[in-house]
N, C-alpha and C positions, 0 to 999 in steps of 0.2 A: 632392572630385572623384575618377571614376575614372578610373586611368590605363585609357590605351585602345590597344592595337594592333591590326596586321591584319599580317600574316606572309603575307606574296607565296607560300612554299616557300622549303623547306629553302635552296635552289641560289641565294634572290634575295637580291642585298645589302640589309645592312639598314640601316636609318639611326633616329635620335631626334633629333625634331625636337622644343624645348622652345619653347610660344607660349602665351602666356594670351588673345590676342586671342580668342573663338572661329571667327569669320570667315576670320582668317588660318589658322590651327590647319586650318580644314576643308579648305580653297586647299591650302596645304601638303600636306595628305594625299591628300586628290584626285589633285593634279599629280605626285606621289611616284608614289602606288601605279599611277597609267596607265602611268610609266615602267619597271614591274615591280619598284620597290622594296617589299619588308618595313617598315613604319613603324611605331615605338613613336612614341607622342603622349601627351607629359607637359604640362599647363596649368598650373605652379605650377615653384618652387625645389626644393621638397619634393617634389614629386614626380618631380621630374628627378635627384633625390639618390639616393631610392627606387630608379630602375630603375639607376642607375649604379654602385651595393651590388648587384641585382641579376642583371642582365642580363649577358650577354659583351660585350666591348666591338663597339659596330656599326663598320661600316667608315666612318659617318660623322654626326656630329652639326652639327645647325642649330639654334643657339639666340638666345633674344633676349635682349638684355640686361635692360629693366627688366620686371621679372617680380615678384609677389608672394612675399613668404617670402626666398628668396634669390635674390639678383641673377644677370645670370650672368656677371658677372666672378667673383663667388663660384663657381660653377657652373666655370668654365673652371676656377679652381685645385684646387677638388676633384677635378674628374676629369682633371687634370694631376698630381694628387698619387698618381693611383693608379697603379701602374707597368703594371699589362693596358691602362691606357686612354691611356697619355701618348702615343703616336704616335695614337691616335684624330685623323685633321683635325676641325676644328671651324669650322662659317663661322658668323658671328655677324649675326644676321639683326634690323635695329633701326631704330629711326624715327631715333633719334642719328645725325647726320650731321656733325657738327663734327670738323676734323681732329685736335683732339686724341683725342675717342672714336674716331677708329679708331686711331691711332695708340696710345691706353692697352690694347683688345682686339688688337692685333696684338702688341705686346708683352708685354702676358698669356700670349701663346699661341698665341694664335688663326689660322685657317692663312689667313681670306680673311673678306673682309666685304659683306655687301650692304645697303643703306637700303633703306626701305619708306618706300613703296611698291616695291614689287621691280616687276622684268618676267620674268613664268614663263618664257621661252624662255632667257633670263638666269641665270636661276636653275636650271634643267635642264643649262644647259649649265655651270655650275660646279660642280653635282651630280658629275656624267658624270666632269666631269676629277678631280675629287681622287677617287672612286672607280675611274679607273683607274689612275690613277697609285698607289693605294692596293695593285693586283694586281701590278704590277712588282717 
């Protein structure tokens, strides 16, 4: 698959959101990019590895935990092992709703969690906050 972004401009915060659903993945970018975010969109482990070798660290990553190739508890300590990306927030976006899965991706790392089905106005607005909290 290819990784796919759309880049708001230089000035727009950007984010990677990692989703293999494609439905969700589209949602996802839709609702980003109306908010004036820059969105890199990885549908795989492997590809969320790809741009995190890559890429500069974005101001904020959404990923989902069960993913092909690697997971993304895998995913959280990779890009928690990398020192550009360790304060990167990370909300971990997943149908896993059991107190212990949040509780293992919050202690992974993880800065905030939301189950899916999400609510976009929900999920905007936790965008919003760890992205400004992120400028402080």
């Amino acid at each position: 698959m290819e990784i796919q972004s759309n880049l708001q401009g230089s000035n727009a915060p950007q984010l990677l959101a990692v989703e293999d659903d494609a439905n969700v993945a589209y949602l996802l970018q839709f609702l980003l990019e109306r908010e004036g975010y820059g969105v890199h969109l990885a549908r795989d482990g492997n590809e969320a590895k790809r741009l995190i070798d890559e890429i500069p660290p974005p101001q904020l990553v959404i990923l989902d935990i069960m993913l092909p190739y690697t997971d993304g508890f895998e995913l959280l300590d990779y890009l928690r092992a990398k020192q550009d990306w360790f304060a990167t927030p990370v909300i971990m976006l997943t149908a896993k709703s059991q107190e212990r899965d949040i509780v293992r991706a919050l202690d992974a790392g993880a800065s905030d969690f939301i189950v899916k089905p999400f609510l976009p106005e929900e999920l905007k607005a936790r965008v919003r906050r760890w992205i400004l909290m992120g400028r402080k």
